[in-house]
N, C-alpha and C positions, 0 to 999 in steps of 0.2 A: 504494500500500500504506500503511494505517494505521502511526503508527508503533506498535512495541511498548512495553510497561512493564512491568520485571522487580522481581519484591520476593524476598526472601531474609528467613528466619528458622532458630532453630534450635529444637528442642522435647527436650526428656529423656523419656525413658522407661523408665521401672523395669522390669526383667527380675524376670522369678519366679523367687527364693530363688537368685537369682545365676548367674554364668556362669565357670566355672575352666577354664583352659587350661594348658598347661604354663608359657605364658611369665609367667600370674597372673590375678588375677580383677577382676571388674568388678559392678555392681549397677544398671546404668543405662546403655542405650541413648541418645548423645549425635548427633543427626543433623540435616541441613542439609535445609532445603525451600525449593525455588527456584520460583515461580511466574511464568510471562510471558504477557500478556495480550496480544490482538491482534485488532482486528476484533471484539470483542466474546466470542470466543473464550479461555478459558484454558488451558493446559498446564502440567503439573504434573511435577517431580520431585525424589527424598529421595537422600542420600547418605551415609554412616556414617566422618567422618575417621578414619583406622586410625595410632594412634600407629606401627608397625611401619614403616609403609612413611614415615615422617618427617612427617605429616599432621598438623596438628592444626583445631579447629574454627577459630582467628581464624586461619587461613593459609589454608583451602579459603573462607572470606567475602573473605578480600584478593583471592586468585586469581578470583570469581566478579566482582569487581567492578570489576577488572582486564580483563575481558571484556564490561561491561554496554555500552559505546561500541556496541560494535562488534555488539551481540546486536539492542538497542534498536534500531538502525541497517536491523536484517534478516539480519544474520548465516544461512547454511545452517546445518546437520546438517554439511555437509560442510566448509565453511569453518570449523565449530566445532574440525572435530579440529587443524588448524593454529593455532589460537589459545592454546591449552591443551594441557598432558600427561596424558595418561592418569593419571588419580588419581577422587578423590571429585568435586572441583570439576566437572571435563568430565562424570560421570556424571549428578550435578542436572541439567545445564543439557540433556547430550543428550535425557536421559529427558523432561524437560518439552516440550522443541521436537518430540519424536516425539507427546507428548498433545497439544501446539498443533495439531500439523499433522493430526492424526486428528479433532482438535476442528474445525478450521476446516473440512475438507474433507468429513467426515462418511465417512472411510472408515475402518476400524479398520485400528489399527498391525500387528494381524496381515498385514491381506492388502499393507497397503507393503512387508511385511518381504520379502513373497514364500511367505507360508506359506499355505495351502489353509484352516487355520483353527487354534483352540487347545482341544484336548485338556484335559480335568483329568490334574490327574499326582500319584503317590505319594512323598512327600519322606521322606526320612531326617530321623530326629527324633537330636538331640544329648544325649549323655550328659555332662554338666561332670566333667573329671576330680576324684575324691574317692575315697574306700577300696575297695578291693571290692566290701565289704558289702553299703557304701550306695550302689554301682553297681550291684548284682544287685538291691537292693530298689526303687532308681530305674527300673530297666528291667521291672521284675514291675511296678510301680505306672504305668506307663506307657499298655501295653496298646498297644504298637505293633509291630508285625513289618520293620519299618526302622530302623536304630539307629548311629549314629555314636556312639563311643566316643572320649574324648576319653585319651592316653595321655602320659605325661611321661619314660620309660625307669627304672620302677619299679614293681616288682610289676604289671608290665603283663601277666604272661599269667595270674595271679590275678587282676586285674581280669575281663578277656575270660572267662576261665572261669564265672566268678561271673556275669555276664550272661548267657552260655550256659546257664548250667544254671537260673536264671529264666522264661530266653524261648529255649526247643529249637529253637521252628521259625522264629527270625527271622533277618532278613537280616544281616549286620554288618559295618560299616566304623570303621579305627581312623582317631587324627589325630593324630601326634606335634608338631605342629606346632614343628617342626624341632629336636626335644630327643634325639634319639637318633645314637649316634654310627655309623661304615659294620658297626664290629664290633658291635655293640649290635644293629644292624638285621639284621645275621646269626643273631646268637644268639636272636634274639626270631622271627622268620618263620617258619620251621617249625613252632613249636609254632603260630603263629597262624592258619597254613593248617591243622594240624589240629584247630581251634576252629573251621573253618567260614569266618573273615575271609577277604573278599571283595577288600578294598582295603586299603591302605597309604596313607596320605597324609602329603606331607610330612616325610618319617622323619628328614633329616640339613638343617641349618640349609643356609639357599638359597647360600650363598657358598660351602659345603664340598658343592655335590653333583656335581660333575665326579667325583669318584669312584664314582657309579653306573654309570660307562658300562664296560658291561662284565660289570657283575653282572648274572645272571641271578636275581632275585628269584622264590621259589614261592609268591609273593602279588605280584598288580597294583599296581604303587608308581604315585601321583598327585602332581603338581606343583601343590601352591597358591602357597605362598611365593617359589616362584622362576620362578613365571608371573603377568606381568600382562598385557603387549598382545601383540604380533607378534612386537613384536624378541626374547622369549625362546625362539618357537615351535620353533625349527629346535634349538638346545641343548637343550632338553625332549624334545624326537623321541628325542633319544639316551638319555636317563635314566630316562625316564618311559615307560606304557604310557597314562596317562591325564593329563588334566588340566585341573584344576578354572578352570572359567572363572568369573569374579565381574565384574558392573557395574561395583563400586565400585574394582576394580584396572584395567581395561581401560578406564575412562572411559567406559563410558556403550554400551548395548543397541547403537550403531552400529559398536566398534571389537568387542564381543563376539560377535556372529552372523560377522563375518567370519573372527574368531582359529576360532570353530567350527567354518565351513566349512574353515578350513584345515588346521585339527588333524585332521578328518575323514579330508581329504586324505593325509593323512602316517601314516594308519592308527592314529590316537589315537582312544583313547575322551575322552568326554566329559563329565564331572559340572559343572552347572550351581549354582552356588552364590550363596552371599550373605554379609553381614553379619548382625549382630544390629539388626533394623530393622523400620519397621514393613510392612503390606499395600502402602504407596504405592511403596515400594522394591522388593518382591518382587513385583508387577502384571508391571514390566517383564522380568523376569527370566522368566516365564513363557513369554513368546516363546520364549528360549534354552533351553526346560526342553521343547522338543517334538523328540523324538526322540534326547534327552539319556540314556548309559547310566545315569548315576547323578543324581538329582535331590536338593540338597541347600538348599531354601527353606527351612528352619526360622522364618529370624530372627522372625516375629512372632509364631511359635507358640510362643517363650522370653517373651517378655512378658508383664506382669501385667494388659495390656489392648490391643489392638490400635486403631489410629483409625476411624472410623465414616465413610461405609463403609469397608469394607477385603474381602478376599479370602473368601467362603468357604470352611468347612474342614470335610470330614466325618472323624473319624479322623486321619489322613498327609495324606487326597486333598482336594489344594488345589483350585478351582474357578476358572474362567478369572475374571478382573474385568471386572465391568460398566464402562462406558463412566462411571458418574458419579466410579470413583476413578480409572481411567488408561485409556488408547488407546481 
């Protein structure tokens, strides 16, 4: 076997007219591209460091290069996960080694995963929390019937109304990302289920959600923040109805189709999500987004330009990726 040669870079990417969350905003997509070449073969993968979960960009370059030994060497997919934690760092490097290996072998990552093939799929497009107003004129100027709503536990059922009554016939998911208290999540749910919301996400900060267990919520509560790989799976069972699986929390397409099949298992739904990132980050994610109840790719449809290639979009419906940007 050839040996490998791993290069690492980071690239910005300006978000259109910004991104506001409850926890604050941002204007620029900062993400990791890890490329390792082999046999004349490359594979490619991007990753998004999430201040939240303690990540930042010079700590996900330490951590990848902290693994190049052992990668360059021949490192598996499967040896990868014992090398690394589940974060941004293991996601670059899984993702790339699964476009290696598709690349060298000439098989597509779909059918290694085990899937019959990839479907295009309809994403949930993000609303940045902001007034109302300019949440009902954002989601009118849209022109999408999938809609995440992004809430902070303020004038949040005047928000959701105000998008309602914009957009009647669309679908809608909210994201407190973790700003709302267990009382707050009570007094707000009814009215949300009678706006139509579909889903709950993330409603009580991930250290304070042990106090789910028990409530019966009349909206579908989902786990982003307090699900990243396995080890939260079986605690989520009991809180959640759903939860949102992401590459860049699970470490990479190989520990997330598992967390899925097992969520499956345990009678969870599934929303397959992302960072703010571009097409090369959401290719792989696509895999995870086939037979996923809730499909939340957005990230490069928030940006003011995506990289070339990158993913087809008609609308929402994202198109599988040709083989020249991943698997």
């Amino acid at each position: 076997m050839a040996r490998r040669d791993l290069t690492v870079r980071t690239e910005r990417w300006p978000i259109a007219g910004g991104f506001r969350i409850a926890r604050g905003a941002k204007t620029e997509a900062e993400v990791v591209v890890v490329a390792i070449s082999e046999d004349g073969a490359l594979g490619r993968g991007e990753s998004t460091p999430y201040a939240r979960y303690g990540e930042t960009t010079a700590g996900v370059l330490v951590e990848i290069d902290g693994a190049r030994a052992a990668l360059e060497a021949g490192a598996s997919r499967e040896a990868l996960q014992g090398l690394l934690p589940a974060g941004a760092a293991r996601n670059a490097l899984d993702c790339a080694l699964w476009d290696l290996e598709a690349k060298r072998s000439g098989t597509p990552a779909w059918r290694a995963a085990g899937l019959s093939g990839l479907e295009p799929v309809m994403t949930l497009y993000t609303l940045s929390l902001d007034t109302p107003e300019a949440m009902g004129r954002a989601a009118a100027n849209s022109r999408r019937s999938l809609l995440k709503l992004k809430i902070d536990g303020t004038r949040d059922v005047e928000r959701v109304a105000a998008v309602r009554a914009a957009v009647p016939g669309a679908r809608l998911v909210v994201d407190a990302n973790e700003a709302l208290s267990l009382s707050g999540l009570k007094a707000l749910a009814p009215a949300l289920k009678d706006l139509g919301v579909e889903l709950i996400e993330q409603p009580l900060p991930a250290a304070e959600d042990a106090v789910l267990e028990g409530y019966d919520c009349p909206v579908t509560l989902c786990a982003d923040e307090s699900l990243h790989s396995m080890a939260e799976l079986d605690a989520c069972a009991r809180r959640y109805g759903c939860i949102n699986v992401k590459l860049d929390k699970a470490g990479g397409l190989t520990e997330a189709l598992a967390l899925a099949a097992a969520a499956r298992s345990r009678g969870l739904a599934v929303m397959a999500g992302c960072m703010v990132a571009t097409s090369l980050s959401i290719a792989p994610a696509m895999l995870l987004a086939q037979g996923a109840e809730f499909v939340d790719l957005d990230g490069a449809l928030l940006l003011v330009r995506d990289r070339k290639p990158g993913l087809a979009v008609h609308g929402s419906r994202l198109q599988p990726p040709g083989p020249d940007l991943w698997g």
